[in-house]
ROPA-89381 format. One record per residue (C-alpha): x, z, y. Coordinates in steps of 0.2 Angstrom, whole numbers, padded with zeros to 4 digits, always signed. Example, Ala and Ser with C-alpha at 12.3 -4.5 7.8 and 13.67 -1.06 7.14 Angstrom:
<pts>
+0062+0039-0022;+0068+0036-0005;
</pts>
This chain:
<pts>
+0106-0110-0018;+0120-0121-0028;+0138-0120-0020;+0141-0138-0028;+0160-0139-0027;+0173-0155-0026;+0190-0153-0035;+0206-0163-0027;+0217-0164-0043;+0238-0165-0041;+0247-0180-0043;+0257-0177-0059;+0272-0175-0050;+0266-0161-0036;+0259-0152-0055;+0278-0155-0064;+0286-0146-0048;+0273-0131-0047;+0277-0130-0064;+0297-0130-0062;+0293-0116-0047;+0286-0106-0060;+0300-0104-0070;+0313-0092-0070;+0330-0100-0062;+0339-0099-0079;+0327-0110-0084;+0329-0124-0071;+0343-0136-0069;+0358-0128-0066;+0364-0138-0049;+0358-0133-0033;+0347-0150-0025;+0349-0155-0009;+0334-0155+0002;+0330-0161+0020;+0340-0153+0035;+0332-0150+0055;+0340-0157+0066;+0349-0140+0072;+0354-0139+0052;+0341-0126+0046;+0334-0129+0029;+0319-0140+0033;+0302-0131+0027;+0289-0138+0040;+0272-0144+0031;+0256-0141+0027;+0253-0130+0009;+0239-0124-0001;+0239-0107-0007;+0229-0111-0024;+0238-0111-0039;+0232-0107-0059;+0242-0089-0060;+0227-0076-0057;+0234-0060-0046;+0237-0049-0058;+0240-0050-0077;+0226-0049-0089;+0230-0032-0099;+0230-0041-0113;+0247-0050-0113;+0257-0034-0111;+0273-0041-0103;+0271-0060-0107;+0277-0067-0090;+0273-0086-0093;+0262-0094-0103;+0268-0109-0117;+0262-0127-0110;+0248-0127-0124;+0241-0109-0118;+0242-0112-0101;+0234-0130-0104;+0216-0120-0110;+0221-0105-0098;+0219-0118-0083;+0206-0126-0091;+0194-0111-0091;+0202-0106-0074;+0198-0122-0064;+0181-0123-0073;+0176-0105-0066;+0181-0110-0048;+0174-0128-0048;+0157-0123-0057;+0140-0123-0046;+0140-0104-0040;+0120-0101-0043;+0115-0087-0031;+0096-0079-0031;+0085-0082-0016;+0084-0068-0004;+0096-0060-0012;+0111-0052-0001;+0123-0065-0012;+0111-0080-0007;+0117-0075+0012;+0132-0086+0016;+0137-0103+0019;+0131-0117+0010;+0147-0122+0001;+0141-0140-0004;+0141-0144+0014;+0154-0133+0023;+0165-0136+0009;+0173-0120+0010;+0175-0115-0009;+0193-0111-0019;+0193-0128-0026;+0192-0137-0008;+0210-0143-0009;+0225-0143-0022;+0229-0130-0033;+0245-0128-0041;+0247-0128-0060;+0258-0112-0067;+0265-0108-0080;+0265-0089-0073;+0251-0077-0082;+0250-0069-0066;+0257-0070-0050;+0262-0052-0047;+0279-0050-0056;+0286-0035-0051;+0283-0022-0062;+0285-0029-0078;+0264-0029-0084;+0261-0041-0067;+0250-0028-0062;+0248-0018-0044;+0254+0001-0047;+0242+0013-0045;+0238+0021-0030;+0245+0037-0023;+0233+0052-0023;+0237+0052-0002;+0232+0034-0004;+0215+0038-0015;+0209+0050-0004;+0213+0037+0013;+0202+0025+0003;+0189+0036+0000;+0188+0044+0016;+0187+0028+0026;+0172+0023+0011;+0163+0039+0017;+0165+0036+0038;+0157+0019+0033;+0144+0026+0022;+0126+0023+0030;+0135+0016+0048;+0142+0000+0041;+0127-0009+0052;+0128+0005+0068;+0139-0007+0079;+0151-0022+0079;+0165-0008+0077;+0160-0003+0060;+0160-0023+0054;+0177-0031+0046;+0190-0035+0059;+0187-0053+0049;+0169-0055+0051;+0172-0048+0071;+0182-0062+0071;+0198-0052+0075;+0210-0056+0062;+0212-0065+0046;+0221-0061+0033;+0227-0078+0031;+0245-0076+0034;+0248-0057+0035;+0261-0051+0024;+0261-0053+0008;+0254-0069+0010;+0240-0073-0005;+0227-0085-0012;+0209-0081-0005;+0192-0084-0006;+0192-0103+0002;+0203-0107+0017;+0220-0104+0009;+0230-0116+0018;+0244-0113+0029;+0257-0125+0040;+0275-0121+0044;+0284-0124+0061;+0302-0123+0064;+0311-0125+0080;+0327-0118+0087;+0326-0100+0081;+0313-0097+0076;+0300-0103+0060;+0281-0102+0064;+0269-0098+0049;+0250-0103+0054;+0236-0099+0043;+0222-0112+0043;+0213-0096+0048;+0220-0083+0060;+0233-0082+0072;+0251-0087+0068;+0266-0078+0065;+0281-0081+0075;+0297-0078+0066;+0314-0076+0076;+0328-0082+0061;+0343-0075+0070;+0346-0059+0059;+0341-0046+0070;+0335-0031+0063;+0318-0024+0066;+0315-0012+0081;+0317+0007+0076;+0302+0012+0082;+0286-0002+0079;+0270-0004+0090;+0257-0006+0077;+0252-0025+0077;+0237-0035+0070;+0249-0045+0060;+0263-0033+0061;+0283-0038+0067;+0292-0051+0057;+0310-0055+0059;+0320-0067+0047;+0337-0073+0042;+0343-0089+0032;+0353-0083+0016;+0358-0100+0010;+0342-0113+0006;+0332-0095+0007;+0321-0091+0023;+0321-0071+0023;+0307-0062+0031;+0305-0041+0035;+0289-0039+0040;+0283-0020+0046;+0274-0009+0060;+0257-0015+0053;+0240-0009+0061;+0231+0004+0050;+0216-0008+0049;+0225-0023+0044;+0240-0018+0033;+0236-0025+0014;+0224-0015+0005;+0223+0002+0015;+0242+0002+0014;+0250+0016+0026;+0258+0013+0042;+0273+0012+0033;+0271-0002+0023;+0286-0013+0021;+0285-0031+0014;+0300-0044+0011;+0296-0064+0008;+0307-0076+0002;+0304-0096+0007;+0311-0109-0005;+0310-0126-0007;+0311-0131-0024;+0305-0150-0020;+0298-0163-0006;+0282-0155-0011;+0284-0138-0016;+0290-0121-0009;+0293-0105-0018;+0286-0090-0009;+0291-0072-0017;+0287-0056-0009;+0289-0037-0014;+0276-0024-0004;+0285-0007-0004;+0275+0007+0003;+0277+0024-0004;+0264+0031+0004;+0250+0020-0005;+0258+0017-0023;+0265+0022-0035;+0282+0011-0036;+0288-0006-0026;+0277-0021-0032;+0279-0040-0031;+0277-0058-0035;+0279-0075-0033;+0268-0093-0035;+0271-0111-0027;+0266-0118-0011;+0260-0135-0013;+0262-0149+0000;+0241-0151+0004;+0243-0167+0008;+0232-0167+0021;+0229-0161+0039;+0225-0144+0042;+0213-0143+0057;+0209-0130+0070;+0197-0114+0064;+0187-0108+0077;+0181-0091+0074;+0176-0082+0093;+0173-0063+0094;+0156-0057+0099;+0148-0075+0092;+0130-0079+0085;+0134-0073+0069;+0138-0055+0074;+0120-0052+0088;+0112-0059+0071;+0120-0049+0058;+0115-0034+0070;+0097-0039+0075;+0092-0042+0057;+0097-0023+0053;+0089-0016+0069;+0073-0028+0062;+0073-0019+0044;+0075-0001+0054;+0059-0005+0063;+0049-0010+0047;+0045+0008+0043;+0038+0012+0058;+0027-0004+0061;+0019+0001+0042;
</pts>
């Protein structure tokens, strides 16, 4: 099967501003712009983003500490980049790779909207090499022993599938918020008190701004407990109390994550984040990339627990159990 994909390039201006995002604040104009107020006097952040940008996760080993790239390296960094995610996606027939949406038509791959030129070598910033810490030993051994409850069940019941592919949850706005397989779009709302972050995929999160701290003791939550704050242009957001099956990468319950919403320009906002957890790794860890106007309308995504896709993804495992017995 080909997963044929389209590419929606930038305008030259939405690229110059991903690029001034990516740059450390010393290296930006010195005076402070003044951007768009709500009607109540918030800092106006409503819009329609994409998620994509150039900046990979986490830093290639090979550049050490290099944060940014020079304009001419990250001209053929991108280059490669966006050819890897716009390139026909060849998959073998009958193969478990081959089983997916057709991407041509459903137009669901990374390249399906704008992605944000950056002069970052990798998103993750915080430590210094732009890579995630190493995992705790606690958190190795959660990892494996989840791996091993799986191992041999994954097809007994909807209960050992992905809360994603049960149509649960999507990890589309949980904190920290990050670019995915295809999808990666999110809006913002703002009203009196509150800013609403919605994922083109998965439920939203519904952010009081008033400053209130977060409650000392937390019933775990899909998406967990957000509360924010304004410090200055700056949308502040403590996010904790996540479920066990959602919180990022097998984090513990105690999982903490901070993000910072900026705008930087009509068509781009800065979003930065720091994960601490000391339970999962080894030291806190962060990042930041641009959010990039999308320029489009982001529609509703209608995933249903309990559909088609989960009575078939069932059936056709209790089909190959019978097959021995029907030889």
């Amino acid at each position: 099967m080909k997963h044929r994909a389209h590419l929606v390039i930038t305008g030259v201006a939405a690229g110059f501003a991903a690029l001034t995002a990516s740059l450390p604040a010393s290296a930006q104009t010195a005076s402070t712009p003044s951007h768009p107020k709500t009607a109540w006097g918030d800092p106006d952040l409503t819009g329609a983003y994409a998620e994509f940008t150039t900046a990979p996760l986490e830093r290639d080993p090979k550049l050490g500490d290099k944060e940014f790239f020079t304009p001419e390296e990250h001209a053929e960094f991108a280059k490669q980049r966006l050819s890897q995610a716009f390139a026909d996606d060849e998959t073998e027939p009958g193969t478990q790779a081959d089983v997916h949406y057709n991407m041509e038509t459903f137009q669901l791959s990374e390249n399906e909207g704008v992605t944000s030129l950056n002069l970052r070598t990798s998103i993750v910033t915080q430590p210094k090499n732009g890579r995630i810490p190493p995992l705790t030993p606690a958190a190795a051994a959660r990892r494996d022993a989840r791996a091993e409850a799986r191992k041999g069940h994954e097809f007994d019941g909807p209960e050992m599938r992905s809360l994603t592919e049960r149509c649960i949850v999507w990890p589309s706005t949980l904190a920290p918020i990050l670019p995915r397989g295809y999808n990666s779009n999110l809006q913002i709302f703002q009203s009196p008190g509150y800013v609403i972050i919605q994922g083109e995929m998965g439920d939203p999160r519904m952010v009081p701004t008033d400053g209130r701290a977060l409650p000392s003791k937390l019933l775990p939550q899909w998406n967990g407990t957000s509360v924010g704050c304004w410090d200055g242009e700056t949308f502040v957001v403590e996010t904790a109390g996540f479920h066990p099956d959602t919180a990022w990468r097998n984090a513990s319950e105690n999982m903490r994550v901070t993000e910072r919403f900026t705008r930087i320009d009509e068509d781009t906002l800065e979003y930065a984040f720091t994960v601490v957890d000391p339970d999962t790794w080894a030291e806190p860890w962060g990042g930041v990339y641009p959010l990039t106007d999308l320029g489009a309308l982001l529609y509703e995504y209608a995933c249903t627990e309990g559909n088609y896709g989960m009575a078939n993804i069932l059936s056709g495992e209790r089909a190959v159990e019978k097959k021995p017995a029907q030889q």
